[in-house]
N, C-alpha and C positions, 0 to 999 in steps of 0.2 A: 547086342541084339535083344531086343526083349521080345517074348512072346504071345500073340493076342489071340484071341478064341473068336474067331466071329462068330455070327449067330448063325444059328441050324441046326442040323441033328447031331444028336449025341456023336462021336467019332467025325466028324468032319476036319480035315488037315487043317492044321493050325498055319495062321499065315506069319513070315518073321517081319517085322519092319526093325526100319533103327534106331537107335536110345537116342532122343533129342540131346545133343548138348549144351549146357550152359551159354545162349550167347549165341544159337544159331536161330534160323527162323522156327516162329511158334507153330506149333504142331502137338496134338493132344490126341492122336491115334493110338488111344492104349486102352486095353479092357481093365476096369479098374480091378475086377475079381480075381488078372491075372497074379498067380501066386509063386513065378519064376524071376529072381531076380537079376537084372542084368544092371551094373551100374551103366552111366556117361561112356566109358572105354571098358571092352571086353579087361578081366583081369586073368591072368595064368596062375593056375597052380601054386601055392604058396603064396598068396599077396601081399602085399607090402604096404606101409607105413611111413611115407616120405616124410623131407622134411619141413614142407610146406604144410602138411595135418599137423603135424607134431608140432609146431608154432600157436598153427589156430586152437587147439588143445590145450596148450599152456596158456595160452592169453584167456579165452574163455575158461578157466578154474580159476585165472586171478581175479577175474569177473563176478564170476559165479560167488566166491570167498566171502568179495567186498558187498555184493548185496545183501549175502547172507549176516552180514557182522550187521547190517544198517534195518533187517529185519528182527535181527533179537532186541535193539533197543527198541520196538513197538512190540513187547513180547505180551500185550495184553489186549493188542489190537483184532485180533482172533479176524474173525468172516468178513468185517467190516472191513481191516487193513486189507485181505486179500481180494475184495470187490475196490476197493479203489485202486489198488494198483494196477488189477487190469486194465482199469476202466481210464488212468494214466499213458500205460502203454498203449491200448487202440489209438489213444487221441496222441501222443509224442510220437508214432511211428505211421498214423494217417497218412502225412506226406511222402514218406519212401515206399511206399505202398502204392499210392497213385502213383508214382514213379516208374515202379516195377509193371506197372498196368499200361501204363503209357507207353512202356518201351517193347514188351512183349509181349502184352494181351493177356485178356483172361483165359483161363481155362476151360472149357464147357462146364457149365453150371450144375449138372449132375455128378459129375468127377472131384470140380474142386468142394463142390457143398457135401457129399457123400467124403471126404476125405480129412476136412474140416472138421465136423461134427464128429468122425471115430477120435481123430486125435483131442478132441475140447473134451471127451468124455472120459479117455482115459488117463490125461491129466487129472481134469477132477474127480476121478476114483482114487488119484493115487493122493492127492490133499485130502480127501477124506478120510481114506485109509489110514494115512499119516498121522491124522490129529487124534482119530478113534485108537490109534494105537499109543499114544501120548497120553491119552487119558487113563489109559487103564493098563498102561506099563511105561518099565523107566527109558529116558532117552537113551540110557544108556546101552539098553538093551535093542530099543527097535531102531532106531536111525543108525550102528552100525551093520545090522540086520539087511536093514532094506537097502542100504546104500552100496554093503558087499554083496549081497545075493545078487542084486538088479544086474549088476554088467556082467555078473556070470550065465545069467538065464538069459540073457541077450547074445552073447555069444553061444550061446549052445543054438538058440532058436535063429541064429547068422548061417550058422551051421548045415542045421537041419532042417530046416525051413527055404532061408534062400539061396543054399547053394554056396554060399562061400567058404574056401577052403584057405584059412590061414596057414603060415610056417609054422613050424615046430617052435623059433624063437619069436613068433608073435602070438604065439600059445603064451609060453612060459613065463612072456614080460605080461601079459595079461593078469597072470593067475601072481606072478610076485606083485600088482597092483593091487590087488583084492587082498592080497595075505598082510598086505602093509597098511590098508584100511582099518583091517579088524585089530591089526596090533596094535594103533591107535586110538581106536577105540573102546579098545578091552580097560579091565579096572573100572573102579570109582561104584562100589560099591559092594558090602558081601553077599547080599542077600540076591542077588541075579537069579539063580536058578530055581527060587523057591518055588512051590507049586503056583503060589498065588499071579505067578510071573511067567507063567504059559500062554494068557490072552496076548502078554505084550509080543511074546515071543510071534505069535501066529500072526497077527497084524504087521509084525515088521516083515515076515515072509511077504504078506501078500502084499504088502506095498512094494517092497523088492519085483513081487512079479510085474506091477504096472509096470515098473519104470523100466523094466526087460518089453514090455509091451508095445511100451507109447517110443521107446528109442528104436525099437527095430520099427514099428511102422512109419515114422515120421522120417526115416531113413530110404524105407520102402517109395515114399510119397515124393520125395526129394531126387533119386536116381533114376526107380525103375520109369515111375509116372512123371518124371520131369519137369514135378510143381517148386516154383519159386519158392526157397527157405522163407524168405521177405514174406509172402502172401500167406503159406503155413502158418507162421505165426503168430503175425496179427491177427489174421483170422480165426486164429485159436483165441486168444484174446477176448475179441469182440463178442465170439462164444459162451464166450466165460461172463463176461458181463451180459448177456443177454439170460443165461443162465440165471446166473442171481441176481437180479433186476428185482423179482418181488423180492428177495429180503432185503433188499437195499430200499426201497419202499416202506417196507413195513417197518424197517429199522431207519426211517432216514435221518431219525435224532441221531444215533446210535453215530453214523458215518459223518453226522456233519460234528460233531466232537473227535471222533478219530481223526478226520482233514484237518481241524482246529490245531490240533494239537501235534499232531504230527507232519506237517504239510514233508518239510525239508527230505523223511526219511519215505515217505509213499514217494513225490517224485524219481527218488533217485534206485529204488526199488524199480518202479515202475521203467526207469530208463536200463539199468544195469542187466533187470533177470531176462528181459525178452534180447538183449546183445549175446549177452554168456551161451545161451541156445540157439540161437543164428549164428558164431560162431563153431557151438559143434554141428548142426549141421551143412556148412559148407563143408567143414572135416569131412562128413560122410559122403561125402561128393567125391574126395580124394582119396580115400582109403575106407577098406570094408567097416562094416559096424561091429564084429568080431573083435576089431581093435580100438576102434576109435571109445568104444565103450567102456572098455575098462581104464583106457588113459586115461578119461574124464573124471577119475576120481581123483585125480589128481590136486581137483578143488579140496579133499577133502582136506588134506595135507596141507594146503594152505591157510586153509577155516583155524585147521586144528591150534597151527601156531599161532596166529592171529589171535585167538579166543585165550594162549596161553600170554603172550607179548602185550594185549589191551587190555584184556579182564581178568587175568590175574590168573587162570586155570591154571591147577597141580600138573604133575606129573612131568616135567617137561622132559626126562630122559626117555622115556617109553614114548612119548612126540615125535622125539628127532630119530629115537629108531624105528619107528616105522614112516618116517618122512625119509627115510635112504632106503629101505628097501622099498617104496613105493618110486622113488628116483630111480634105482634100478631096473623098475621094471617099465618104466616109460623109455628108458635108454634101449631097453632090448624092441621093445616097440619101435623107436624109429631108427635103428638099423633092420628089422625085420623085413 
């Protein structure tokens, strides 16, 4: 059930209707301000992590990995690569778009455009966040930062925010994903902690928090509000390009050298990172975001080896030990 405030005086009885489900008729009777989550199917008390998420979760980190490996070789491609690639994925995922329009209708235009716009925005707080924290701290420091704090602050705000009550073992397979994150990503450098390495430290915080942000709402958006993953995120997308339209203007040398030069690796960007993210959230359609969030680090475990197996990266024992305890705790995940 979800629950909608219609309008009128302050205390007036809330009316219940029922959560649309994936694949029934369209129906968009939801107050989008409401802040009470209710998935697709009521869930009881300890919720669970089948094995049908647990699938779409793995497939999406091996996704998520490989376009991540195909965006380090344009590692100089900076605003330019990421205005084309969106601007790839609008136009490669155009037609299942129309698709998903054609077979269930739009949204009412204040809902899905109101819903669009927060999630295109806190995306791009947390790329910006990202890059300003790259610039004036080490990777080493802010991307295990942001990557472990983010499914922790999502789970808490799953929590305490919409109401979901995870197991005690979809607690602890969460929190051994995040603990198997940072052990991979720890090392590879002495000087971490110096003072001078405080801005990185804070930026990798606050990008952690978007990405706790944009996963619980875009989750929110997807169960409680019953908006298509598919429409979600192209329209995030097309956002993002509408977004940075002037600098892609003003820079149009700039991007017609990066297309040049790079075509092979913006397509496949452009196709792989808008799949990797419509695969988790169908996940969230199946299981709470409490869990589904911390599984999805599971990319990172794969990036990790990947970056050690193609590019020659050290450490590889401190890799594969936090690549089993990060497997463990996806395992307590989908028995949870």
């Amino acid at each position: 059930m979800i629950s909608v405030t219609r309008g009128g005086p302050v205390g007036q009885q809330e009316a219940k209707l029922p959560a649309r489900r994936m694949g029934s008729e369209p129906g968009y009777a939801v107050d989008v301000f409401a802040v009470r989550h209710v998935s697709d199917v009521d869930r009881p008390e300890g919720a669970r992590m089948g094995s049908a998420a647990v699938a779409l979760v793995v497939v999406a980190a091996a996704v998520h990995a490989s376009w991540n490996y195909f965006a380090k070789r344009v590692a100089s491609g900076g605003a330019a690569f990421v205005w084309l690639t969106a601007a790839c994925s609008a136009v490669l995922y155009l037609p299942l778009a129309a698709l998903v329009v054609l077979h269930v209708g739009l949204p009412p235009l204040h809902l899905g455009l109101f819903v669009v716009v927060v999630s295109a925005a806190l995306h791009l707080a947390y790329f910006v966040l990202l890059q300003r924290g790259y610039s004036v701290g080490d990777m080493s420091v802010v991307y295990p930062l942001a990557r472990g704090t983010g499914p922790l602050l999502a789970l808490l705000i799953a929590v305490l925010v919409l109401e979901e009550r995870p197991g005690i073992t979809g607690v602890a397979g969460g929190l051994l994903v995040m603990l198997g994150v940072l052990v991979i990503s720890s090392g590879g450098g002495d000087n971490r902690l110096r003072a001078g390495k405080l801005a990185g430290v804070g930026f990798g915080l606050l990008t952690g928090s978007m990405i706790a942000f944009y996963t619980v709402w875009d989750a929110y958006a997807v169960t409680a509000l019953a908006l298509s993953p598919l429409l979600l995120i192209w329209g995030d997308q097309l956002t993002r390009v509408v977004l940075f339209a002037p600098y892609a203007w003003v820079r149009r040398d700039r991007i017609a050298d990066v297309w040049s030069g790079n075509r092979r690796e913006v397509m496949l960007v452009g196709l792989l990172s808008p799949l990797a993210y419509l695969l988790v959230l169908f996940a969230m359609r199946l299981a709470p975001v409490s869990l589904v969030a911390p599984a999805r680090e599971l990319s990172i475990v794969m990036a990790g080896l990947l970056a050690w197996w193609l590019l020659g990266e050290d450490d590889p024992v401190r890799r594969i030990a936090g690549s089993v305890v990060v497997l463990g705790g996806v395992v307590l995940l989908g028995i949870s």
